[in-house]
mmCIF file of the N, C-alpha and C atoms, coordinates in Angstrom:
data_MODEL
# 
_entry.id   MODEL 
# 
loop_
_atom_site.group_PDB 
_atom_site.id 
_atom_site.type_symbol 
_atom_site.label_atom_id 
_atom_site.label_alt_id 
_atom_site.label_comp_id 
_atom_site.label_asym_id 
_atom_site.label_entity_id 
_atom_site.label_seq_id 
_atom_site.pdbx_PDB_ins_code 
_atom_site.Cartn_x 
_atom_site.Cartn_y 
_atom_site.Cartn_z 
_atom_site.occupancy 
_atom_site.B_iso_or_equiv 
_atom_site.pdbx_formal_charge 
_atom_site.auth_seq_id 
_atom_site.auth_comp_id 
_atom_site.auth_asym_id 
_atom_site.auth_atom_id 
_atom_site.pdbx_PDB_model_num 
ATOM 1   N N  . UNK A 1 1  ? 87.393 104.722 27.345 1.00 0.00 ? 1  UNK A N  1 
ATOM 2   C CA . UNK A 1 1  ? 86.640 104.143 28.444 1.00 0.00 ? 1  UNK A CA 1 
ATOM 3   C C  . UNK A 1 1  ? 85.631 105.173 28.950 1.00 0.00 ? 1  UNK A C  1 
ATOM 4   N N  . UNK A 1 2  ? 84.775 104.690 29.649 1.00 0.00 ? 2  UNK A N  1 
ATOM 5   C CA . UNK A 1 2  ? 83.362 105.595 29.714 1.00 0.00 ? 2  UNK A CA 1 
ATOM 6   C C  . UNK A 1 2  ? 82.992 104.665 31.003 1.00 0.00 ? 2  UNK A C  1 
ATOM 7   N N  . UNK A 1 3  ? 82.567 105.915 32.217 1.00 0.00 ? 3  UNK A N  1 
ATOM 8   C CA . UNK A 1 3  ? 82.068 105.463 33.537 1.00 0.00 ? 3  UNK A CA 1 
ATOM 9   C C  . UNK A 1 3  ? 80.848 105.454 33.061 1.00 0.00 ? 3  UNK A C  1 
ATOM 10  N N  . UNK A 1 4  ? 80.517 103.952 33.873 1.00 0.00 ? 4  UNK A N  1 
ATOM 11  C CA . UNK A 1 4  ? 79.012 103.798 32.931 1.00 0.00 ? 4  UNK A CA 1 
ATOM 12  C C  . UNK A 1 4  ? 77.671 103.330 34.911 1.00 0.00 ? 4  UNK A C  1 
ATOM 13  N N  . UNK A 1 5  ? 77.546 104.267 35.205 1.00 0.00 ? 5  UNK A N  1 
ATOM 14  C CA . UNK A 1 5  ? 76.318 104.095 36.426 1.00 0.00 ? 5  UNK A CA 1 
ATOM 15  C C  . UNK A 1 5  ? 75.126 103.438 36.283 1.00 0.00 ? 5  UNK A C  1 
ATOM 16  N N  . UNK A 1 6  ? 74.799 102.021 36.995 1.00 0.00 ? 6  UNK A N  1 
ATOM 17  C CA . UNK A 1 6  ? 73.785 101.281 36.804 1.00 0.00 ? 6  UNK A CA 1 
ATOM 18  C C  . UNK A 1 6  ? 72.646 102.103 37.892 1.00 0.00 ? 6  UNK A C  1 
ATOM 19  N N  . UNK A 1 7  ? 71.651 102.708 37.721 1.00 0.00 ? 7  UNK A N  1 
ATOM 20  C CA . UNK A 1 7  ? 70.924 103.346 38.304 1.00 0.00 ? 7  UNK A CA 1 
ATOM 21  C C  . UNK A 1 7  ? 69.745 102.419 39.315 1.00 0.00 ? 7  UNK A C  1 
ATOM 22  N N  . UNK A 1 8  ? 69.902 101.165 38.874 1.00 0.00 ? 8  UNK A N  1 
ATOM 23  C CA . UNK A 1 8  ? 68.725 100.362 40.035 1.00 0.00 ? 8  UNK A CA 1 
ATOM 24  C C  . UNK A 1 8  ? 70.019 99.872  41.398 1.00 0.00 ? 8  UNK A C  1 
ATOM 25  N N  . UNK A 1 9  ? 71.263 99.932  41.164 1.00 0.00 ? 9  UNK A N  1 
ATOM 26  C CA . UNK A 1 9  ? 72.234 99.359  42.450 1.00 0.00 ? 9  UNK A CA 1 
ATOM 27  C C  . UNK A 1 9  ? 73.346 100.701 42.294 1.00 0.00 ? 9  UNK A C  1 
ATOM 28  N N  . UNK A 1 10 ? 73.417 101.760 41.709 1.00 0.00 ? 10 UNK A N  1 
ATOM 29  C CA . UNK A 1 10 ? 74.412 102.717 41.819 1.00 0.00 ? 10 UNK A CA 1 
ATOM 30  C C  . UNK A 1 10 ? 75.982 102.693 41.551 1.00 0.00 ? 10 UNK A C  1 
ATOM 31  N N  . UNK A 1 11 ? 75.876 101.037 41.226 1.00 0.00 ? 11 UNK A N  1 
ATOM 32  C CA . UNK A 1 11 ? 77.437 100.807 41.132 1.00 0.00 ? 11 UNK A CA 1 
ATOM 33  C C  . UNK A 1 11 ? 77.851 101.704 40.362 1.00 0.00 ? 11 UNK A C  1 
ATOM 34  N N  . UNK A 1 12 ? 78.834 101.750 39.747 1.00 0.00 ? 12 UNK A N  1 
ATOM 35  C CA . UNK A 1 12 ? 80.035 102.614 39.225 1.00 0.00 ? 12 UNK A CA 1 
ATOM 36  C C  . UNK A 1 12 ? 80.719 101.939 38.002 1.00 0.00 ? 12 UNK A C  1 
ATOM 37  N N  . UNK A 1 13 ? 80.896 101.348 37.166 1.00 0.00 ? 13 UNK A N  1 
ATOM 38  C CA . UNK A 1 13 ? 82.305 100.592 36.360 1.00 0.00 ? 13 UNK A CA 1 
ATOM 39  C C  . UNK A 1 13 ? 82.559 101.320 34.975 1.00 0.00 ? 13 UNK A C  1 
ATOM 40  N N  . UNK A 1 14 ? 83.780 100.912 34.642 1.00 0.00 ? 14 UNK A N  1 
ATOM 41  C CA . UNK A 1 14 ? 84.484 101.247 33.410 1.00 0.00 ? 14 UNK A CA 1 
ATOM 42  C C  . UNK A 1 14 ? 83.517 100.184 32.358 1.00 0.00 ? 14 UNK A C  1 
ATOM 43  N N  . UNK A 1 15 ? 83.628 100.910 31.227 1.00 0.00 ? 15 UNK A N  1 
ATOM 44  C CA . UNK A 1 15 ? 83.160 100.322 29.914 1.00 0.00 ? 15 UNK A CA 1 
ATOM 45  C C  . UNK A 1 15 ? 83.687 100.735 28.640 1.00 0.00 ? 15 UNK A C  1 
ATOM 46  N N  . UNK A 1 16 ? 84.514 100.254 27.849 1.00 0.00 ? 16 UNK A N  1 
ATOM 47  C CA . UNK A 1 16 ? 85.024 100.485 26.629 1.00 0.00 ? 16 UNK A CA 1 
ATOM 48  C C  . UNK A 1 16 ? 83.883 100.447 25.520 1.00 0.00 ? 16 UNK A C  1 
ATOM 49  N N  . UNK A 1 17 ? 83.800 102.192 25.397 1.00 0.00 ? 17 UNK A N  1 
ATOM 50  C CA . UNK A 1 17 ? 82.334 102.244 24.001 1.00 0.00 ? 17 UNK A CA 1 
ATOM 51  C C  . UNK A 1 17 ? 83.335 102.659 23.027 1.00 0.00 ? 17 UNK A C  1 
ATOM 52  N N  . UNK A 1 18 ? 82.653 102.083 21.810 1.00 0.00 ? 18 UNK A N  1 
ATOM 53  C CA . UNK A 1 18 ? 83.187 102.569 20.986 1.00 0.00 ? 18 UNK A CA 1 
ATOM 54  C C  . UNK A 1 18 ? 82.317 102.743 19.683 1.00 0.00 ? 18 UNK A C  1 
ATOM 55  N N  . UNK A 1 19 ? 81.590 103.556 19.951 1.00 0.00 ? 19 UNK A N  1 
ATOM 56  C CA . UNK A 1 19 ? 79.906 103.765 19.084 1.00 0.00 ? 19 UNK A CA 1 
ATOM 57  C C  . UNK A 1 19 ? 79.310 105.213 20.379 1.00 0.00 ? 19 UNK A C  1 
ATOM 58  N N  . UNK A 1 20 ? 78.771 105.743 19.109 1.00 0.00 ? 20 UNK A N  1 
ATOM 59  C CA . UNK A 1 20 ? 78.373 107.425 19.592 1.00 0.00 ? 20 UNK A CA 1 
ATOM 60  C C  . UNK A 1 20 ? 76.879 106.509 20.795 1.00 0.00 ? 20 UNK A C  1 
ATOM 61  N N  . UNK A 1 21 ? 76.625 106.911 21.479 1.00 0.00 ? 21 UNK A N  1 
ATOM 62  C CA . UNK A 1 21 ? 75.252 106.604 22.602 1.00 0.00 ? 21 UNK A CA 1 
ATOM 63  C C  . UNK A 1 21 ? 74.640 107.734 22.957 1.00 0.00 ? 21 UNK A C  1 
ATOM 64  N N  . UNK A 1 22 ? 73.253 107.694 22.437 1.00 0.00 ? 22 UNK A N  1 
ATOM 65  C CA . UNK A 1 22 ? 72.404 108.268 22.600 1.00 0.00 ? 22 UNK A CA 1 
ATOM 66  C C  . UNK A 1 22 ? 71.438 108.047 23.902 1.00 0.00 ? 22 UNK A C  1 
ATOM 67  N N  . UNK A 1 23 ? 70.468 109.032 24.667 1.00 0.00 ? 23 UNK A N  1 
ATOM 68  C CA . UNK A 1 23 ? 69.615 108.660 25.757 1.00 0.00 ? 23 UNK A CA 1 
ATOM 69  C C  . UNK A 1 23 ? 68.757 108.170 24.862 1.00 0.00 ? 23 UNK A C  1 
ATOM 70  N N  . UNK A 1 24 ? 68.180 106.761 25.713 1.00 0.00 ? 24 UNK A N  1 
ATOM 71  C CA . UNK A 1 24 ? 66.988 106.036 25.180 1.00 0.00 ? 24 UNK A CA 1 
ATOM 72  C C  . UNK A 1 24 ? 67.456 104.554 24.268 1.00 0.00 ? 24 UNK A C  1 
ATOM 73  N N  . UNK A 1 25 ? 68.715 104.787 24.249 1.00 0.00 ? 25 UNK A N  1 
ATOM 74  C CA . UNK A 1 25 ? 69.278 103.817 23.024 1.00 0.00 ? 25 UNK A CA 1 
ATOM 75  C C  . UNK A 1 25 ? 69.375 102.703 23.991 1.00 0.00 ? 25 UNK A C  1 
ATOM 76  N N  . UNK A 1 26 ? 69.046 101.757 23.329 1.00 0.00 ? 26 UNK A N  1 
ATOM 77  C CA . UNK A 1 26 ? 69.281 100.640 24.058 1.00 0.00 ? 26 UNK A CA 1 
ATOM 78  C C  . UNK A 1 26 ? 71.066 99.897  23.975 1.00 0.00 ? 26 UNK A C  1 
ATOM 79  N N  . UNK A 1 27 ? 71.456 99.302  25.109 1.00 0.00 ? 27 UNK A N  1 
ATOM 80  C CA . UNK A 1 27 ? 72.749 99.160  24.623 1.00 0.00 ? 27 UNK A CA 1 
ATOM 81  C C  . UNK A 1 27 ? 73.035 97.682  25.583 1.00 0.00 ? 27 UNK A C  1 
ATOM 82  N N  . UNK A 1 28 ? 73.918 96.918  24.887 1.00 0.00 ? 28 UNK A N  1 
ATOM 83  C CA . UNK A 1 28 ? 74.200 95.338  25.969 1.00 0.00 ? 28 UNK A CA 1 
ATOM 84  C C  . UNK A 1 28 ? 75.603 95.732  26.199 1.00 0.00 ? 28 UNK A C  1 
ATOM 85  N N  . UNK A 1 29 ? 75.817 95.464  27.606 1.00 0.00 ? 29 UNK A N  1 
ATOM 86  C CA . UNK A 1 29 ? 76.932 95.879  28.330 1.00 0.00 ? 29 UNK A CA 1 
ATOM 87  C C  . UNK A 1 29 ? 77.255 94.313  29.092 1.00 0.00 ? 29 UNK A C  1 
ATOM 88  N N  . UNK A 1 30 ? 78.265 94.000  29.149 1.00 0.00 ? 30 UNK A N  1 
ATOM 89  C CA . UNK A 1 30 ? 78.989 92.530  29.785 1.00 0.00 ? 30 UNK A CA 1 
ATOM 90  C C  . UNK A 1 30 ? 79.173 92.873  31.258 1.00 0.00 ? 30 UNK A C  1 
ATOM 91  N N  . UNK A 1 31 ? 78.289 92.281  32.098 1.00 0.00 ? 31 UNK A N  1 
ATOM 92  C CA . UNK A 1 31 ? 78.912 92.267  33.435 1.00 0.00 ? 31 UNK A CA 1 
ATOM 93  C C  . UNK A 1 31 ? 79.337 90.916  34.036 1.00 0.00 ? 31 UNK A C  1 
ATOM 94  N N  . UNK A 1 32 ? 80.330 90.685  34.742 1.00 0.00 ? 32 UNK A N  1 
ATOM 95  C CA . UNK A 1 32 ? 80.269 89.525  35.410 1.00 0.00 ? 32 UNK A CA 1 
ATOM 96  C C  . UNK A 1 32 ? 80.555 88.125  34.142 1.00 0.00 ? 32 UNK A C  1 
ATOM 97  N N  . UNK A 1 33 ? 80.326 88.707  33.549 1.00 0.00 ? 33 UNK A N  1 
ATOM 98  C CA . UNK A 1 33 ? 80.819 87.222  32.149 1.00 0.00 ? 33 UNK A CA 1 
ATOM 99  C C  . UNK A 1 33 ? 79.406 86.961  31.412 1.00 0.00 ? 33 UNK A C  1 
ATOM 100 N N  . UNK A 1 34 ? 78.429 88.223  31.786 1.00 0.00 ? 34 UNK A N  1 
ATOM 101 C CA . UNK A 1 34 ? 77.389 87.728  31.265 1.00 0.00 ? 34 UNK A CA 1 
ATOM 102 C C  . UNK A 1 34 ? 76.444 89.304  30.510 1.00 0.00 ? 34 UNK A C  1 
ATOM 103 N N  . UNK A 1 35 ? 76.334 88.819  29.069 1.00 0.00 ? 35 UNK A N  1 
ATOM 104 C CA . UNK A 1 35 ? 75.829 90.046  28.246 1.00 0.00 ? 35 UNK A CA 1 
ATOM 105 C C  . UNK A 1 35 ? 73.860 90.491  29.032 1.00 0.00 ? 35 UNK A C  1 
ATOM 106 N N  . UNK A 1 36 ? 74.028 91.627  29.350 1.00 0.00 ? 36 UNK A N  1 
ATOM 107 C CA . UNK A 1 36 ? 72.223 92.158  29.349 1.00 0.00 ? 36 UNK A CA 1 
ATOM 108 C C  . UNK A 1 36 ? 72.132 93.419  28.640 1.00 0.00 ? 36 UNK A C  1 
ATOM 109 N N  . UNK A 1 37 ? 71.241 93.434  28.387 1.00 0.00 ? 37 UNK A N  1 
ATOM 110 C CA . UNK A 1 37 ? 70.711 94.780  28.073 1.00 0.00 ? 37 UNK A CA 1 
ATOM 111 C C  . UNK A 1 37 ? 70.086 96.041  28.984 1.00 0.00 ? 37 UNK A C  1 
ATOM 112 N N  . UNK A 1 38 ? 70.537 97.087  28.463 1.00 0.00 ? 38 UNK A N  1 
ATOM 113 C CA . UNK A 1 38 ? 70.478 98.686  29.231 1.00 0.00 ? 38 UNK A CA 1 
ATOM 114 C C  . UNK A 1 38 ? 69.558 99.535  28.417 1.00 0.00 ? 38 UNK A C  1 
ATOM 115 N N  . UNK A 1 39 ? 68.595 100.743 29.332 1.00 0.00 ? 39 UNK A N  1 
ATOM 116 C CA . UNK A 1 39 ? 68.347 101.701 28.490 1.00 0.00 ? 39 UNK A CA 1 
ATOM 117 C C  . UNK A 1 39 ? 69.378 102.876 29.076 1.00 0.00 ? 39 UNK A C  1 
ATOM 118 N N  . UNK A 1 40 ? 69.555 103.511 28.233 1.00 0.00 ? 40 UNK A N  1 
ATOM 119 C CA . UNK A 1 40 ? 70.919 104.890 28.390 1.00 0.00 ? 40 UNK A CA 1 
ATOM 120 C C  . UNK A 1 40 ? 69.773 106.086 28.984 1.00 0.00 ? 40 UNK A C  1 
ATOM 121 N N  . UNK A 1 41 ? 69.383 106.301 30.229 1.00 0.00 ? 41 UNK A N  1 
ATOM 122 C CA . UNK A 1 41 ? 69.243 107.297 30.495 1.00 0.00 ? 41 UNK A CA 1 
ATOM 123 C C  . UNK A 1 41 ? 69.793 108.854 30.649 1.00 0.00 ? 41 UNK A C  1 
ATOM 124 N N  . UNK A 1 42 ? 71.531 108.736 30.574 1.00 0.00 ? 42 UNK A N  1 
ATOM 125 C CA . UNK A 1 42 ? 72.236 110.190 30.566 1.00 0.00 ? 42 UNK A CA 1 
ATOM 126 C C  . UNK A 1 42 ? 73.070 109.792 30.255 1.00 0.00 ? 42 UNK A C  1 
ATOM 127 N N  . UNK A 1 43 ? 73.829 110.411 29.271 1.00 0.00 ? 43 UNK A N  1 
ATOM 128 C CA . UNK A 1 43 ? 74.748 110.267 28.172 1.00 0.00 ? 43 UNK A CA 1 
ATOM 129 C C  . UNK A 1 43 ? 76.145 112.010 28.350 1.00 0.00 ? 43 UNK A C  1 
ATOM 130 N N  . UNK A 1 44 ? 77.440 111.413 28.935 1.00 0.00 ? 44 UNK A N  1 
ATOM 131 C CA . UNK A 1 44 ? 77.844 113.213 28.926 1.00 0.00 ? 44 UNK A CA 1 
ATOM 132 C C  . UNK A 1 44 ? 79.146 112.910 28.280 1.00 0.00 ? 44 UNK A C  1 
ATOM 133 N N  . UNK A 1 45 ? 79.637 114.012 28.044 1.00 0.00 ? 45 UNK A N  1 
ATOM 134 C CA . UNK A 1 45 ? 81.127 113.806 27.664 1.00 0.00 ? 45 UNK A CA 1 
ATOM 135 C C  . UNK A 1 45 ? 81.247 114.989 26.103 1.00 0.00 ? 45 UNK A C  1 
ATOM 136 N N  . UNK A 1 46 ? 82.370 114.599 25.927 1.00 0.00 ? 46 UNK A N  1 
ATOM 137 C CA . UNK A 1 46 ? 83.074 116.153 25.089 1.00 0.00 ? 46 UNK A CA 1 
ATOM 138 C C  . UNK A 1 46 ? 82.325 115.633 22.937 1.00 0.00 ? 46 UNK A C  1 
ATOM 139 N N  . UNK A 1 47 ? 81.884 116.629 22.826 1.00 0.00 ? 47 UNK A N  1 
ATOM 140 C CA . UNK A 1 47 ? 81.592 116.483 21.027 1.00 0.00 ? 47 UNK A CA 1 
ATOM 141 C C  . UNK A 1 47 ? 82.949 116.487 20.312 1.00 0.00 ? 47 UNK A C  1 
ATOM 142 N N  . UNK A 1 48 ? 83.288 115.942 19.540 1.00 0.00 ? 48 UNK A N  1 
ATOM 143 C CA . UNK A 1 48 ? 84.335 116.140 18.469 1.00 0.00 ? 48 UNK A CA 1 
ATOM 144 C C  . UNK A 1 48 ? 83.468 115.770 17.085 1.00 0.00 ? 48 UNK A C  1 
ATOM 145 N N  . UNK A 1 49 ? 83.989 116.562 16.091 1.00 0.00 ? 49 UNK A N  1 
ATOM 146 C CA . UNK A 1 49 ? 83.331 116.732 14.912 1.00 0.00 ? 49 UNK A CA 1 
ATOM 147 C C  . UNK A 1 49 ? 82.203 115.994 14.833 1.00 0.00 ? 49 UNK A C  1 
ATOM 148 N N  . UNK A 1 50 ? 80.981 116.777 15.266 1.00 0.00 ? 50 UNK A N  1 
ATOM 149 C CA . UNK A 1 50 ? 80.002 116.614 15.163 1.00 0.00 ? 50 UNK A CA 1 
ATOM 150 C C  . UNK A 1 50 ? 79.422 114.552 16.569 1.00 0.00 ? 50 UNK A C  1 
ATOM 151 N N  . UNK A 1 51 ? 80.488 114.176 16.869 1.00 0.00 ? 51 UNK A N  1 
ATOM 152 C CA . UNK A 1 51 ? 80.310 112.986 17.763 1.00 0.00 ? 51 UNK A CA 1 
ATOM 153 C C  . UNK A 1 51 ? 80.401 113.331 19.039 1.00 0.00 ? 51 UNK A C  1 
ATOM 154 N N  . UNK A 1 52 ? 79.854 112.437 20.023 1.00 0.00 ? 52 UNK A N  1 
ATOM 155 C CA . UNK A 1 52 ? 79.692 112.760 21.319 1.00 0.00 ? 52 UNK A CA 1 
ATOM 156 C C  . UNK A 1 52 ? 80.579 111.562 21.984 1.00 0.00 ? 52 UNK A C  1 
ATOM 157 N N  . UNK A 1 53 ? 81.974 111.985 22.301 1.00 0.00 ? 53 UNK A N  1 
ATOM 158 C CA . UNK A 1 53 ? 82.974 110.599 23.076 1.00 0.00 ? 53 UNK A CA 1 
ATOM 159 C C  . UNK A 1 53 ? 82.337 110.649 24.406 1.00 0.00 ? 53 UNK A C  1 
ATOM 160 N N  . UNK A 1 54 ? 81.546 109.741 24.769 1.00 0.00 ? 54 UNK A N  1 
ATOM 161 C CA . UNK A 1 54 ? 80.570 109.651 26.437 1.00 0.00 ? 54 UNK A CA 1 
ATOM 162 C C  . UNK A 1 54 ? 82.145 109.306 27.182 1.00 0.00 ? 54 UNK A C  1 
ATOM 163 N N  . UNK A 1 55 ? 82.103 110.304 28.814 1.00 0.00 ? 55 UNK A N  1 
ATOM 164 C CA . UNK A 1 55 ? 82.837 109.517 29.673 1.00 0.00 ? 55 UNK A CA 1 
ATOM 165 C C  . UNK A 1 55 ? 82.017 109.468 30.738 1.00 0.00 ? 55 UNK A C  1 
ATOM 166 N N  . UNK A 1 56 ? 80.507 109.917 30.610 1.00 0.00 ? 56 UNK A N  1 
ATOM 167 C CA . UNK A 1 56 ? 79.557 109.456 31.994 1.00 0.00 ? 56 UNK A CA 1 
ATOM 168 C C  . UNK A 1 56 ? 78.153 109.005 30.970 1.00 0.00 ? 56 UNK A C  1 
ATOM 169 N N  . UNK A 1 57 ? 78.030 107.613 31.305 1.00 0.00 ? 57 UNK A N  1 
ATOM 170 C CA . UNK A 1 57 ? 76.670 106.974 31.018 1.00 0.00 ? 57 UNK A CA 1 
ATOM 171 C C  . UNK A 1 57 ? 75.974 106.660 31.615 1.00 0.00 ? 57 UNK A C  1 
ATOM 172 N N  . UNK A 1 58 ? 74.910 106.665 32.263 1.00 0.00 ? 58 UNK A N  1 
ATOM 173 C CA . UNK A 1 58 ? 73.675 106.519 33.388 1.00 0.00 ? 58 UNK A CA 1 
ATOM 174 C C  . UNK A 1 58 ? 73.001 105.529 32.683 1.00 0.00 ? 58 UNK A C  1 
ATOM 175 N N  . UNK A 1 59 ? 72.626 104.197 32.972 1.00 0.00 ? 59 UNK A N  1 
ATOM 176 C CA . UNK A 1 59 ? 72.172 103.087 32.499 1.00 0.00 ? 59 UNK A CA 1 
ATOM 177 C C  . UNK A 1 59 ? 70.544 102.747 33.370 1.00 0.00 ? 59 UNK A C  1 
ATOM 178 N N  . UNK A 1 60 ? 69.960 101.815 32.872 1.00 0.00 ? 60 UNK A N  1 
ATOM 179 C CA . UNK A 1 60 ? 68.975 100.971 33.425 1.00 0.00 ? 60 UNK A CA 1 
ATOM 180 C C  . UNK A 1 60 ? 68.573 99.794  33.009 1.00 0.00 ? 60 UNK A C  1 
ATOM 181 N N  . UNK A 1 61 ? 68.426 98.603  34.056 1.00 0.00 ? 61 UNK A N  1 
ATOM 182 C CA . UNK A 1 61 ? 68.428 97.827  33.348 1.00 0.00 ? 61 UNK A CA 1 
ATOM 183 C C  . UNK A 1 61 ? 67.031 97.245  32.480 1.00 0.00 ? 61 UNK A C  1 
ATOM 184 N N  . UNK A 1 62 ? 66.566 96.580  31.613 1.00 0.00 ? 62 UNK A N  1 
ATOM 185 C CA . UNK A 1 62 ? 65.269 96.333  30.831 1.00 0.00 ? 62 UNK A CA 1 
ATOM 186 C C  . UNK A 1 62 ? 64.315 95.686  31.798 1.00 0.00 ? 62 UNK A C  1 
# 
């Protein structure tokens, strides 16, 4: 799970990634029962062989 920050309302929520995320990558995240799309402005969390497991993602929406 990965705290994922919507940067236009600041909310806060959990998100199960399971794919490396890059800044700039575009990514569709489910809120509310309903799929949109994000750009990944900040991406943090620990490398393991050569991958980046995100547990802080900074989002925006398109």
């Amino acid at each position: 799970m990965a705290k994922v920050i919507f940067n236009d309302t600041g909310i806060e929520e959990e998100h199960e990634i399971d794919f490396e995320v890059r800044a700039g990558q575009t990514i569709t995240l489910i809120r509310d029962g309903v799929k949109e799309k994000y750009i990944v402005d900040i991406v943090s969390g620990p490398i393991y062989e050569n991958t980046c497991h995100p547990t802080l993602i900074r989002v925006r929406q398109i």
